[in-house]
C-alpha positions, 0 to 999 in steps of 0.5 A: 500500500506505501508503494501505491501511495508514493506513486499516487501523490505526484499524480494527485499534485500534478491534477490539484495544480492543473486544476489552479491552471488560468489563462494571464490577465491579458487573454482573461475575457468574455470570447465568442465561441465561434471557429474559424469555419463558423465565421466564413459560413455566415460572414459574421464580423464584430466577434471577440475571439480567441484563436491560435495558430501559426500564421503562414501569410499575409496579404496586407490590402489597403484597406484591410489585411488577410492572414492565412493561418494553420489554427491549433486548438487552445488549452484552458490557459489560452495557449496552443 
């Protein structure tokens, strides 16, 4: 029992830390649930969203700019 024990407190530390786990002040706010594919459906704009990614163009326009990005998925502390 001692062995299982030893072996169960770092997992149980590492899930009670996990669950303190906050995205940083900057990225903390109210964000709309939409994904990429959701806005290009209904051309929806005015959105606050929160997507990550790498961006892998860029097509700066005059009056606007068009970002090509391969998204990934954020975790709860707003990071890929």
């Amino acid at each position: 029992m001692n062995r299982l024990s030893s072996r169960a407190l770092p997992v149980f530390a590492a899930l009670l830390l996990a669950g303190c786990v906050t995205a940083p002040k900057p990225l903390q706010g109210t964000y709309a649930p939409l994904q990429p594919a959701d806005v290009a459906r209904s051309g929806a704009t005015g959105d606050m969203v929160r997507w990550g990614g790498r961006i892998v163009r860029v097509d700066p326009l005059a009056s606007q700019s068009c970002f090509e990005i391969v998204g990934v998925r954020l975790g709860p502390d707003g990071r890929p």
